[in-house]
PDB file of N, CA, C and O in Angstrom:
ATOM      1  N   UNK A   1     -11.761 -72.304 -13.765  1.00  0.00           N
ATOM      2  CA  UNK A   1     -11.723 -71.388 -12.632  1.00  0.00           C
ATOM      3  C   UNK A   1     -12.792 -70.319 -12.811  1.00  0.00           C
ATOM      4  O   UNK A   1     -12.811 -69.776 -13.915  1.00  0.00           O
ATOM      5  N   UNK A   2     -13.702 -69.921 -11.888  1.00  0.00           N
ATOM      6  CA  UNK A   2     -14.596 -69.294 -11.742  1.00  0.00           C
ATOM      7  C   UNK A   2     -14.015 -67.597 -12.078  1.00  0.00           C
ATOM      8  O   UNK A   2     -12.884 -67.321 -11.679  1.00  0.00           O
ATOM      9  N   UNK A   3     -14.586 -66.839 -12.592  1.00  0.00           N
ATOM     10  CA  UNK A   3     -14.326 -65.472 -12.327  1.00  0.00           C
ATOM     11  C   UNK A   3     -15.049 -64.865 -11.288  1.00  0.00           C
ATOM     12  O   UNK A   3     -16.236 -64.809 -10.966  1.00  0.00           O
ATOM     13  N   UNK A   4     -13.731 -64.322 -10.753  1.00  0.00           N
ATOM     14  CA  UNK A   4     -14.512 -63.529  -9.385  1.00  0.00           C
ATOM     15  C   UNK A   4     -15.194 -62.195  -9.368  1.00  0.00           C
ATOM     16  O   UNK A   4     -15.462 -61.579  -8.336  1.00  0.00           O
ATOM     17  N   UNK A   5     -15.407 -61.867 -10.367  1.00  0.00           N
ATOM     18  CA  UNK A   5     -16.100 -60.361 -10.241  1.00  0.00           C
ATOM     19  C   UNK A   5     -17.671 -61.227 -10.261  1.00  0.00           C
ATOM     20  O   UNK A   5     -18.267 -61.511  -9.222  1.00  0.00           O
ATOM     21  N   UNK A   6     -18.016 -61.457 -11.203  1.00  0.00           N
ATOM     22  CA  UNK A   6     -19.549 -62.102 -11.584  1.00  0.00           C
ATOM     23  C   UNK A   6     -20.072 -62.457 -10.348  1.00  0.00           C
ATOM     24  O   UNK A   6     -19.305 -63.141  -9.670  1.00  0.00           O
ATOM     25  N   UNK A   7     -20.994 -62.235  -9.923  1.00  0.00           N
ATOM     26  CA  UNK A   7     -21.720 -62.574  -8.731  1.00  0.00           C
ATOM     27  C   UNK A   7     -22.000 -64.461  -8.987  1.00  0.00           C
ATOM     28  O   UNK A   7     -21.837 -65.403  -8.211  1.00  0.00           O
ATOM     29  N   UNK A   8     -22.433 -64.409 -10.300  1.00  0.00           N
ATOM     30  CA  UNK A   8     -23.480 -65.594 -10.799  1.00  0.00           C
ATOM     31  C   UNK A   8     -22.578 -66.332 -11.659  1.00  0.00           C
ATOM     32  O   UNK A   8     -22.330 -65.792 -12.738  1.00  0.00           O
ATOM     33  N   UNK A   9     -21.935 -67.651 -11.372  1.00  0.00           N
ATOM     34  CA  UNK A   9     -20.942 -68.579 -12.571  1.00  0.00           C
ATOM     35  C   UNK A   9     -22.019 -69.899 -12.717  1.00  0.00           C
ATOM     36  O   UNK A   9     -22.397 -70.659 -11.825  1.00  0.00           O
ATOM     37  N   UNK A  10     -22.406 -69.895 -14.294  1.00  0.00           N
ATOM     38  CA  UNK A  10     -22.217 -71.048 -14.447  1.00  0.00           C
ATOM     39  C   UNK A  10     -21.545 -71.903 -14.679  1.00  0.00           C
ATOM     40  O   UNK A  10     -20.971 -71.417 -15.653  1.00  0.00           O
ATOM     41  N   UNK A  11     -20.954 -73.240 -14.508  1.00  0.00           N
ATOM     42  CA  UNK A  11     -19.943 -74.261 -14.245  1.00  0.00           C
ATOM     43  C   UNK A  11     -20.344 -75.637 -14.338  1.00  0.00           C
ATOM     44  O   UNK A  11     -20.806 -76.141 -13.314  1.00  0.00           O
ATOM     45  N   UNK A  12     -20.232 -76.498 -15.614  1.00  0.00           N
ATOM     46  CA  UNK A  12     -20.266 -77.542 -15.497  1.00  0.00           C
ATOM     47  C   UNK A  12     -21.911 -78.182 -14.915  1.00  0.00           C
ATOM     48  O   UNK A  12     -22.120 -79.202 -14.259  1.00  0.00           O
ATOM     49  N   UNK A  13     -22.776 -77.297 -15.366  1.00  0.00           N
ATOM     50  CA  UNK A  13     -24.051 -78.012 -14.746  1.00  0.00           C
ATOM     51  C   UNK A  13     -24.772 -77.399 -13.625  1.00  0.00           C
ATOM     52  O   UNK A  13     -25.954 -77.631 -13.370  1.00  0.00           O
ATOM     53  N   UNK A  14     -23.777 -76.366 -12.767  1.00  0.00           N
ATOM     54  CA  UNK A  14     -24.004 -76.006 -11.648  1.00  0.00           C
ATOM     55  C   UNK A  14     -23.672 -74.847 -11.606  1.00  0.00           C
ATOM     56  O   UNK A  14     -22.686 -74.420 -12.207  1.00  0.00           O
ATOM     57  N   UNK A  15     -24.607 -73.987 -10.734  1.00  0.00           N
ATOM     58  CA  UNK A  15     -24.727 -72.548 -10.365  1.00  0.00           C
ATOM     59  C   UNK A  15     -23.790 -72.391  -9.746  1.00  0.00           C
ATOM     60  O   UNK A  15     -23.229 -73.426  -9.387  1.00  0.00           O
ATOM     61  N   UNK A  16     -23.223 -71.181  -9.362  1.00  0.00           N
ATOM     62  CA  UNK A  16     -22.185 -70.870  -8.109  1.00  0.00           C
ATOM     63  C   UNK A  16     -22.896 -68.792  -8.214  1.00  0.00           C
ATOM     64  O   UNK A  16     -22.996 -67.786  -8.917  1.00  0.00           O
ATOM     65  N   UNK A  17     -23.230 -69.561  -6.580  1.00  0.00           N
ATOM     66  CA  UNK A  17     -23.544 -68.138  -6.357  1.00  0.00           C
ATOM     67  C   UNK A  17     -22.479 -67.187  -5.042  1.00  0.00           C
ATOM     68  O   UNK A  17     -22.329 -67.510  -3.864  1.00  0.00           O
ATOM     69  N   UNK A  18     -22.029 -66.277  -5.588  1.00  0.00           N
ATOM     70  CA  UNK A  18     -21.356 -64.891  -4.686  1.00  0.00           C
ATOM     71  C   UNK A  18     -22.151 -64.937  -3.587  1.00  0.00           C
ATOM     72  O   UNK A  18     -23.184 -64.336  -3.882  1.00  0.00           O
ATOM     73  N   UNK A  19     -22.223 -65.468  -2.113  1.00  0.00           N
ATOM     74  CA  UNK A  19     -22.594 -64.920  -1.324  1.00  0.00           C
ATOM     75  C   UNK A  19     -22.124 -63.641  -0.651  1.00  0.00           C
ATOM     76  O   UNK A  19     -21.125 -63.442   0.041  1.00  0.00           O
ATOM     77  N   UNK A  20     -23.164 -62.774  -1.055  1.00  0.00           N
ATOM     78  CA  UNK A  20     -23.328 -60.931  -0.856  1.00  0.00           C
ATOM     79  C   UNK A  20     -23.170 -61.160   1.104  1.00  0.00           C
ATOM     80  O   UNK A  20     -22.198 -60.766   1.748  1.00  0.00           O
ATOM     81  N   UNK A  21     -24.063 -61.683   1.537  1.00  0.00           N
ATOM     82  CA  UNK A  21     -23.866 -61.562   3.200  1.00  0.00           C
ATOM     83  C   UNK A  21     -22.303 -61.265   3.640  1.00  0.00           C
ATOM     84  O   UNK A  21     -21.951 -60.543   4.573  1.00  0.00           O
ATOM     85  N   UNK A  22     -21.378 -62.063   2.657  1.00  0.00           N
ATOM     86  CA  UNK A  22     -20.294 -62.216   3.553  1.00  0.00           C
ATOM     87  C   UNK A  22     -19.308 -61.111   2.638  1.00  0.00           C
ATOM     88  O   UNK A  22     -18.104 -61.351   2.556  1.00  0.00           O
ATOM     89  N   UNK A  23     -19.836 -60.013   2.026  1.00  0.00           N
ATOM     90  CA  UNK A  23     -18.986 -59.172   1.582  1.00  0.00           C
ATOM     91  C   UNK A  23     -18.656 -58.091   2.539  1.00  0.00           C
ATOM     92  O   UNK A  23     -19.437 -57.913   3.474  1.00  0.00           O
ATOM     93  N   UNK A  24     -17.630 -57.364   2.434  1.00  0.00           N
ATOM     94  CA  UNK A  24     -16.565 -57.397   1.795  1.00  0.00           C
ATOM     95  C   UNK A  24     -15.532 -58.184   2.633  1.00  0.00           C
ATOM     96  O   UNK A  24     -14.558 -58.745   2.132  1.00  0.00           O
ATOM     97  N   UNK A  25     -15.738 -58.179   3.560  1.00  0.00           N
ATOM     98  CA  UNK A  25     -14.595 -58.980   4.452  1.00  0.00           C
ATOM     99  C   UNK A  25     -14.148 -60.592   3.886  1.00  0.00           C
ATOM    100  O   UNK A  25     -13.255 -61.255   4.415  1.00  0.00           O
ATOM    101  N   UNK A  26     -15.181 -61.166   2.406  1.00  0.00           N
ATOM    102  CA  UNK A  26     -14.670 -63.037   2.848  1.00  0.00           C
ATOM    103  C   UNK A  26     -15.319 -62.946   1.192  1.00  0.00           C
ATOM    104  O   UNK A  26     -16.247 -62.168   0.974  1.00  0.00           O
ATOM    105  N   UNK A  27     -14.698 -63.877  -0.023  1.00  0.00           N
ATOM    106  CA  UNK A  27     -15.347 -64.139  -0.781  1.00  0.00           C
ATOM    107  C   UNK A  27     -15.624 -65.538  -0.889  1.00  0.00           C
ATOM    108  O   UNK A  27     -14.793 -66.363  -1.267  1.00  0.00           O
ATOM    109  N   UNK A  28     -16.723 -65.780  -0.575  1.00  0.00           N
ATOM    110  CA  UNK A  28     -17.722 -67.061   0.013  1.00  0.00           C
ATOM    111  C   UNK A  28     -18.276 -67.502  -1.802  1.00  0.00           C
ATOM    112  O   UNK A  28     -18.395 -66.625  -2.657  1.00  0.00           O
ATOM    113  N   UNK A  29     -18.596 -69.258  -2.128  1.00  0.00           N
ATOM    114  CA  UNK A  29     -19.186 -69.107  -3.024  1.00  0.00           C
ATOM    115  C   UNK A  29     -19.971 -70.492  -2.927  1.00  0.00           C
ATOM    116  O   UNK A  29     -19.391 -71.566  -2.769  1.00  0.00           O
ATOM    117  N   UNK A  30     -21.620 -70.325  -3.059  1.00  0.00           N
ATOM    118  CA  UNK A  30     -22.378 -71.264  -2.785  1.00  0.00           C
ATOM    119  C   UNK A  30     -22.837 -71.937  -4.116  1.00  0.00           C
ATOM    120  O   UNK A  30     -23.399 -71.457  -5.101  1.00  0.00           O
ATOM    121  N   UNK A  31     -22.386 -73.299  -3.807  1.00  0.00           N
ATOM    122  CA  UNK A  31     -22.377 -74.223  -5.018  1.00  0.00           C
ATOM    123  C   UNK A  31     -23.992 -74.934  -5.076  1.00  0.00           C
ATOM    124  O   UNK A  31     -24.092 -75.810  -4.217  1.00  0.00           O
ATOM    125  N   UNK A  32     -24.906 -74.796  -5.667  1.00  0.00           N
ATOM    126  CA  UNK A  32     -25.923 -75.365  -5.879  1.00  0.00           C
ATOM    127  C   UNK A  32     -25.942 -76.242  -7.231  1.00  0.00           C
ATOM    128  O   UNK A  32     -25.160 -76.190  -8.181  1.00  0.00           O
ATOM    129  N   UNK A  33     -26.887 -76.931  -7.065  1.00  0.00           N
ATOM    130  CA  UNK A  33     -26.722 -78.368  -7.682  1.00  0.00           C
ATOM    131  C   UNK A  33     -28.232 -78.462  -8.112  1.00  0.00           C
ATOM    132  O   UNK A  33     -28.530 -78.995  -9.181  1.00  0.00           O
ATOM    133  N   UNK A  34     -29.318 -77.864  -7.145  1.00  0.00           N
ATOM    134  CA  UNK A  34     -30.120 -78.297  -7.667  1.00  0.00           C
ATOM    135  C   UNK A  34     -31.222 -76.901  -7.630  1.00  0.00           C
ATOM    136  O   UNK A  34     -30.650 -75.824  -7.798  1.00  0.00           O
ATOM    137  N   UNK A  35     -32.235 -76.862  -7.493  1.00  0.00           N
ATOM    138  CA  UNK A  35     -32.824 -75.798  -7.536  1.00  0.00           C
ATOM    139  C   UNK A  35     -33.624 -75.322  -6.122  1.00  0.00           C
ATOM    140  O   UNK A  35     -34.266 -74.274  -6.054  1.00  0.00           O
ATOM    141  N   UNK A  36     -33.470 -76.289  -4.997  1.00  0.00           N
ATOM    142  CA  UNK A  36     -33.906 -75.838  -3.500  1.00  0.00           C
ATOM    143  C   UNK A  36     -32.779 -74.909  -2.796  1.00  0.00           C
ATOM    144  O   UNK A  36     -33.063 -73.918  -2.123  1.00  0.00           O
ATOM    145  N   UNK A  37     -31.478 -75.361  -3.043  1.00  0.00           N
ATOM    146  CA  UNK A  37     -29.880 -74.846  -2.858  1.00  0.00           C
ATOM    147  C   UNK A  37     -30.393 -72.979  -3.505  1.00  0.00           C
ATOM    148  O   UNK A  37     -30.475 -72.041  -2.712  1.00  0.00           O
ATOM    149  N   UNK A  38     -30.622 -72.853  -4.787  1.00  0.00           N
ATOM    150  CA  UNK A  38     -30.838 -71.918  -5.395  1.00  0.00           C
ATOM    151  C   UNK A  38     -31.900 -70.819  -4.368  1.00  0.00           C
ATOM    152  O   UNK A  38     -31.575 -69.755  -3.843  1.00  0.00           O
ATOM    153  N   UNK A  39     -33.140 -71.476  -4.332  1.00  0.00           N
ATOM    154  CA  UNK A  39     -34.089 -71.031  -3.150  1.00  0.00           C
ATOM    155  C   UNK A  39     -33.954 -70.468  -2.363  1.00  0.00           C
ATOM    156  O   UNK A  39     -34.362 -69.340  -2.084  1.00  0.00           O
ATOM    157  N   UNK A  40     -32.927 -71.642  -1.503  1.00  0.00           N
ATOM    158  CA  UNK A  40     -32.279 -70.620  -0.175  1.00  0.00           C
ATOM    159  C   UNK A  40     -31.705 -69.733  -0.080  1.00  0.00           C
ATOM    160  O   UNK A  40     -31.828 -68.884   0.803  1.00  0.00           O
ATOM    161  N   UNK A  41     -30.454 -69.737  -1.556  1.00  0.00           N
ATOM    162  CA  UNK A  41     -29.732 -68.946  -1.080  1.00  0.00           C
ATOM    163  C   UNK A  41     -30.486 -67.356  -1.189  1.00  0.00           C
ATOM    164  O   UNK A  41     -30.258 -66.411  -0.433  1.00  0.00           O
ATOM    165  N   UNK A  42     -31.430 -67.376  -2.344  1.00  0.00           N
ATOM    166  CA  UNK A  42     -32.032 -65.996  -2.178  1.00  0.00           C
ATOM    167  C   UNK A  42     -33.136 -65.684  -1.580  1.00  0.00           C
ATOM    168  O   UNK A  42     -33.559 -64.531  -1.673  1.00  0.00           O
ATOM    169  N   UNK A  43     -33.830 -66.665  -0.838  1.00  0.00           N
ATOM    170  CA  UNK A  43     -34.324 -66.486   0.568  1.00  0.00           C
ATOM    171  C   UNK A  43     -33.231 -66.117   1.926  1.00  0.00           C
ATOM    172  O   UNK A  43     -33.715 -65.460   2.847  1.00  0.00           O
ATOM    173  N   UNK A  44     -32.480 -66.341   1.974  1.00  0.00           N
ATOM    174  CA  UNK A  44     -31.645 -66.624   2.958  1.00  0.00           C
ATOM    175  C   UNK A  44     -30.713 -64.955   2.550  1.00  0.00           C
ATOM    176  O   UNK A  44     -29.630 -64.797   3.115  1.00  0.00           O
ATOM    177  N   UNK A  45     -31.187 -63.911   1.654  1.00  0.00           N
ATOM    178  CA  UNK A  45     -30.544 -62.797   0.983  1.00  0.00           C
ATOM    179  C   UNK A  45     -28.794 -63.189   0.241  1.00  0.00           C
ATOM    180  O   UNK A  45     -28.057 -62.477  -0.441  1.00  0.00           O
ATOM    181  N   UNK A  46     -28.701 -63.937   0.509  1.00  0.00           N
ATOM    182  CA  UNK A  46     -26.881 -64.668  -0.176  1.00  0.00           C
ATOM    183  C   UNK A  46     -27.397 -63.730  -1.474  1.00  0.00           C
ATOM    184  O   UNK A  46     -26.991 -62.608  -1.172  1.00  0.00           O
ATOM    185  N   UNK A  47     -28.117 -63.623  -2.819  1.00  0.00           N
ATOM    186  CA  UNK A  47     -28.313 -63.230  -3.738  1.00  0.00           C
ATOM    187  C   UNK A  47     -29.223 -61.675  -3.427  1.00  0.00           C
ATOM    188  O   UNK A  47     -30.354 -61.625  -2.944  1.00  0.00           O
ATOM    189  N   UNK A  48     -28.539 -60.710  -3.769  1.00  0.00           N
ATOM    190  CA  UNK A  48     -29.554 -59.555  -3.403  1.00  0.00           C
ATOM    191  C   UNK A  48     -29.974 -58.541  -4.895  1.00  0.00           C
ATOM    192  O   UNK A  48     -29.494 -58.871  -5.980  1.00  0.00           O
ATOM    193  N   UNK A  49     -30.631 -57.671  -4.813  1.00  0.00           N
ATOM    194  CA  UNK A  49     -30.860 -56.888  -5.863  1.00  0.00           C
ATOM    195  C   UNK A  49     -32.031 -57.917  -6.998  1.00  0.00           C
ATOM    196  O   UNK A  49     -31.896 -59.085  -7.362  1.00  0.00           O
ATOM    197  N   UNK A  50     -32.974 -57.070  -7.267  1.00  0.00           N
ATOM    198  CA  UNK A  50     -34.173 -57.697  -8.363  1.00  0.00           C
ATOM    199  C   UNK A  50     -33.433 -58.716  -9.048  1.00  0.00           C
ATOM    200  O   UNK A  50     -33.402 -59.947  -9.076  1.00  0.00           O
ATOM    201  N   UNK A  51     -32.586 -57.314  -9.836  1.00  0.00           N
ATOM    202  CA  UNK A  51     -32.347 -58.194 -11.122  1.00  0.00           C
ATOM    203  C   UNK A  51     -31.491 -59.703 -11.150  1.00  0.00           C
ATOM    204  O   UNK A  51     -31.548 -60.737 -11.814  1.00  0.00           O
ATOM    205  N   UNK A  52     -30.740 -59.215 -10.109  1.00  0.00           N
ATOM    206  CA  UNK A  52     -29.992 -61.077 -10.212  1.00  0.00           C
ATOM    207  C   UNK A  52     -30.504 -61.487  -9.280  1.00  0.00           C
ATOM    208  O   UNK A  52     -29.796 -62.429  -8.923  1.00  0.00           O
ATOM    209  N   UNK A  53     -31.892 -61.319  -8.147  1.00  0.00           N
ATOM    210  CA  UNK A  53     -32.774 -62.242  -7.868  1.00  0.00           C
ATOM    211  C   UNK A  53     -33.171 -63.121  -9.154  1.00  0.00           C
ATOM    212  O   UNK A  53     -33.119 -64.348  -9.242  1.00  0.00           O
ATOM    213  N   UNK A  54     -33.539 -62.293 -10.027  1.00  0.00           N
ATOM    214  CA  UNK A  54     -34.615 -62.960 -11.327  1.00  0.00           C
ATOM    215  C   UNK A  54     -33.626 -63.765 -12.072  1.00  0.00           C
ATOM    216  O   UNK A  54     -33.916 -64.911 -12.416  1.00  0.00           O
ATOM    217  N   UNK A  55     -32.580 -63.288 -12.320  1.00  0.00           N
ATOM    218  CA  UNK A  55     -31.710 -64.099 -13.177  1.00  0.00           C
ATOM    219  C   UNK A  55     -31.272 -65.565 -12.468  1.00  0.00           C
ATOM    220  O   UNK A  55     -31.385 -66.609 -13.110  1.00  0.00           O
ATOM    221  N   UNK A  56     -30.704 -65.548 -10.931  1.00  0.00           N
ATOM    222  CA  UNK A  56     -31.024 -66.721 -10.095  1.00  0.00           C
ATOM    223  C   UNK A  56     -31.565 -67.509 -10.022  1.00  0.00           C
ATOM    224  O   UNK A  56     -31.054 -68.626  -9.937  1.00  0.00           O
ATOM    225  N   UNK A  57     -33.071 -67.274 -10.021  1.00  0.00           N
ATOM    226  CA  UNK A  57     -33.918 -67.806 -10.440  1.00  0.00           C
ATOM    227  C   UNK A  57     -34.704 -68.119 -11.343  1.00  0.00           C
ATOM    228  O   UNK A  57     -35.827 -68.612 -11.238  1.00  0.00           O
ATOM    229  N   UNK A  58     -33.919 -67.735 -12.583  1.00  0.00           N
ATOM    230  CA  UNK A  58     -34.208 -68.677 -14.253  1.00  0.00           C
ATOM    231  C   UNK A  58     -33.502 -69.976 -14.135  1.00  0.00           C
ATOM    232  O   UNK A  58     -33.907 -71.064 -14.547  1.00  0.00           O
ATOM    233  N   UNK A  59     -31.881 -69.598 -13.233  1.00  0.00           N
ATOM    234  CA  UNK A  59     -31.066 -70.448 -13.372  1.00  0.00           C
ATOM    235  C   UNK A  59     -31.477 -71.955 -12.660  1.00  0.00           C
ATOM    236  O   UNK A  59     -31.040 -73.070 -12.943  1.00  0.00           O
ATOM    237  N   UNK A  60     -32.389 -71.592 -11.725  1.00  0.00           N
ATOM    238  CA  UNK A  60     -32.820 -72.064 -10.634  1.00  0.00           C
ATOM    239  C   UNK A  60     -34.208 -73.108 -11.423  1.00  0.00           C
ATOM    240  O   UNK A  60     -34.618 -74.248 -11.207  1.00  0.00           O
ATOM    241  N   UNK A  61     -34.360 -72.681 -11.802  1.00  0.00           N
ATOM    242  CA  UNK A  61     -35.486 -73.423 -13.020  1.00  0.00           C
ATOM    243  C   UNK A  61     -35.491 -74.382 -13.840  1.00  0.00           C
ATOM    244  O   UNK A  61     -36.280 -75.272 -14.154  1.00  0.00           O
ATOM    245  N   UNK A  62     -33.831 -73.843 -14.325  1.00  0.00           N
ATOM    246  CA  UNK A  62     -32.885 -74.738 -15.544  1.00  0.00           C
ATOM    247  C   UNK A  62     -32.482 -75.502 -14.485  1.00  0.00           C
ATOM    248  O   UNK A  62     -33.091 -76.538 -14.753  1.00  0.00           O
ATOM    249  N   UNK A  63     -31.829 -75.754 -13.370  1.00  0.00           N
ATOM    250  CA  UNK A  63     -31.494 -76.603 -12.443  1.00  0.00           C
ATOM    251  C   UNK A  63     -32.907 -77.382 -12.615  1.00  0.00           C
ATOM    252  O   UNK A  63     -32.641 -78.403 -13.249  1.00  0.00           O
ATOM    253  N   UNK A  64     -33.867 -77.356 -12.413  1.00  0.00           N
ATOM    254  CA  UNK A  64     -35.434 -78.488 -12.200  1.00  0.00           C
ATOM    255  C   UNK A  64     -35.630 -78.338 -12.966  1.00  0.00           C
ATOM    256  O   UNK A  64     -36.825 -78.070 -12.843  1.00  0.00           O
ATOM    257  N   UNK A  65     -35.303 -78.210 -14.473  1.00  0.00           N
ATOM    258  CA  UNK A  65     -35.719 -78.847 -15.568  1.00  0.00           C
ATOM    259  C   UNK A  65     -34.485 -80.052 -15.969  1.00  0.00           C
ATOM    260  O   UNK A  65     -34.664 -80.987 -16.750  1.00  0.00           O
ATOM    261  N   UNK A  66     -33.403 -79.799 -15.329  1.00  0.00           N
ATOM    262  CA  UNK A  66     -32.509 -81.120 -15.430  1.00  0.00           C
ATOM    263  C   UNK A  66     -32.461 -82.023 -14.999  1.00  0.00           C
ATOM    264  O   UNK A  66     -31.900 -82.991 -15.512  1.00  0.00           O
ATOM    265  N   UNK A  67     -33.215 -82.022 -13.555  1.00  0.00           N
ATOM    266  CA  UNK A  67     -33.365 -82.867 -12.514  1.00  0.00           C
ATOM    267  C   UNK A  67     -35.184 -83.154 -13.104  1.00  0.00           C
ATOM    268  O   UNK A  67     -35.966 -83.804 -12.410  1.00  0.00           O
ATOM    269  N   UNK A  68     -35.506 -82.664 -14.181  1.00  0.00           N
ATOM    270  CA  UNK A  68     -36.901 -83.322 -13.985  1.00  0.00           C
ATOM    271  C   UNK A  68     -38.025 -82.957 -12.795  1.00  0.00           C
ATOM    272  O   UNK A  68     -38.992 -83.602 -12.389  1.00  0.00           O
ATOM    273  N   UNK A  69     -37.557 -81.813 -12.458  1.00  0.00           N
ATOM    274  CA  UNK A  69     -38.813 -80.855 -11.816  1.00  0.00           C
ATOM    275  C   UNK A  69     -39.226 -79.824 -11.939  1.00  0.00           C
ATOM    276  O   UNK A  69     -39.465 -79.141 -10.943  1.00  0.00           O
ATOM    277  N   UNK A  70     -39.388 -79.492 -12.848  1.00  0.00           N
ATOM    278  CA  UNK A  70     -39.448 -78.145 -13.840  1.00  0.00           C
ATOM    279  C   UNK A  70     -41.406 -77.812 -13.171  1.00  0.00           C
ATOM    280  O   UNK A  70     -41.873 -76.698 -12.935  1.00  0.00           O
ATOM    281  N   UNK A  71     -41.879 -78.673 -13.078  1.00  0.00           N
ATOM    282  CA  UNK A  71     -43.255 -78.388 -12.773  1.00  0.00           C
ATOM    283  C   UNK A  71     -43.498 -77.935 -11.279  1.00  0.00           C
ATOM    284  O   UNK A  71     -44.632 -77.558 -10.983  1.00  0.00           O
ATOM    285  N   UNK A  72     -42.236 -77.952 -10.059  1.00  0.00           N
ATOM    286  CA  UNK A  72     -42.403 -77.593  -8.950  1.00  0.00           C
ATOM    287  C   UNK A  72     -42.110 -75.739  -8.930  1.00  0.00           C
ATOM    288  O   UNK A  72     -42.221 -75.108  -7.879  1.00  0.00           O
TER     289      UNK A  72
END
């Protein structure tokens, strides 16, 4: 079971990101799998603030280095 304070869970292989858009009214949580999922969501602002932009997107990295696209 995920902890709900952490914005950012890793789980079994896979990110789970806190989507921020839908706070406080709904706790929403976007399951990415691979590292385009990751992309969006902090294009798309779901992930806000530098620092766990950047951390997102290490995670987001380690996702395409598992899948063997670490060079995109």
């Amino acid at each position: 079971m995920r902890n709900p304070l952490p914005p950012l869970q890793w789980e079994k292989d896979e990110l789970w990101i806190l989507d921020q858009r839908k706070l406080p009214s709904r706790e929403v949580w976007i399951r990415c799998r691979d590292e385009e999922i990751v992309a969006k969501a902090i294009e798309s602002l779901a992930v806000r603030g530098a620092p766990l932009i950047g951390i997102a997107a290490a995670y987001g990295v380690a996702l395409a280095a598992k899948h063997g696209n670490a060079s995109r």
